[in-house]
C-alpha positions, 0 to 999 in steps of 0.5 A: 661728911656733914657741915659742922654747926657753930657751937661744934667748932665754937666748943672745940675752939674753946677746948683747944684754948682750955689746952685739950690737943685731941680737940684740935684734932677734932677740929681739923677734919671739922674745918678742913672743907671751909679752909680749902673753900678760903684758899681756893678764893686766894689762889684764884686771884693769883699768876697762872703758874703760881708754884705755891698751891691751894694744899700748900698754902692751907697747909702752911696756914694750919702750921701758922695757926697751931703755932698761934699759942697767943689766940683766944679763939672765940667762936667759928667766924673768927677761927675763919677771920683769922685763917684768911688773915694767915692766909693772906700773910702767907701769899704776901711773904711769898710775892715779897720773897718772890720780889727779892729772889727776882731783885738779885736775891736769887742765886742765878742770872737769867737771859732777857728772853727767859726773863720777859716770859714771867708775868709779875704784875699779880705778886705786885698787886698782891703786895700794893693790896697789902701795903694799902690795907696796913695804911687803911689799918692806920687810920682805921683798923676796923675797915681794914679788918673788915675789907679782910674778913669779908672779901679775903676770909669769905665771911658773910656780913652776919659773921663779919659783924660778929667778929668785929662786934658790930652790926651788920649795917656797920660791916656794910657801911664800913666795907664801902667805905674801906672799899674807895679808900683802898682804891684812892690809896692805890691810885695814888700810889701806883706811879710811885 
């Protein structure tokens, strides 16, 4: 199959807005290649071992999409910038669902030695990731958003700047920027 051009995706988009179903059918087999591109970047930062797999999250991310009634899809970079957005939302509710199972929300005792054979850490700084690109978020929305559609949605600076409506100086600029903020923020917060 060819790589879909930008107006293909960006007209299906807008069908789709406009309330034409089969345009979002359309649409899947169009994007489906970049979606596994965006999951398989996400799961490669995860726990070996992690139960949630690259098909799923895709899956559960197309599920969250299609439900998103409220979107006013504007062109192909930002349909990608806000599937790295779901996509991350969805690792995130399950490292903290993990974290509850594993804090007694779970329905079962483990013995000690089964339980040291668990490696947590990368749920844990999948969540301190996200708490600390919310407290970015606070005091500087763009950056935050920024920092997701590049290093998380894989967008190139060109389409990053799109979406955000900047240049691509500033997406540069701003990402460095973001980049030892979020780093000060997680030093600062890792002991507490």
């Amino acid at each position: 199959m060819q790589t879909p051009t930008a107006p293909q995706v960006t007209a299906l988009l807008q069908a789709w807005n406009a309330g034409d179903r089969s345009a979002l059918d359309r649409l899947v087999p169009l994007v489906h290649a970049e979606l596994r591109r965006l999951a398989r970047r996400y799961m490669r930062r995860e726990r070996a071992g992690h139960t949630l797999q690259t098909t799923a999250l895709i899956h559960e991310a197309y599920i969250r999409l299609v439900e998103a009634r409220a979107v006013n899809w504007q062109n192909r970079a930002h349909f990608f910038g806000i599937s790295a957005r779901v996509m991350r939302r969805v690792l995130v509710d399950f490292a903290r669902e993990r974290g509850y199972r594993k804090r007694g929300g779970g329905d079962r005792r483990v013995p000690l030695d089964e339980a040291l054979l668990v490696a947590d850490a990368p749920d844990e700084d999948l969540v301190a990731l996200d708490h600390a690109l919310e407290a970015l978020a606070d005091v500087d929305p763009r950056k935050s958003r920024a920092i997701e559609l590049r290093f998380f949605g894989g967008l190139s600076i060109d389409e990053a700047a799109l979406v955000l409506e900047v240049s691509p100086e500033t997406v540069k600029r701003d990402c460095r920027l973001a980049k030892a903020w979020l780093l000060r923020w997680l030093t600062e917060h890792e002991t507490r």
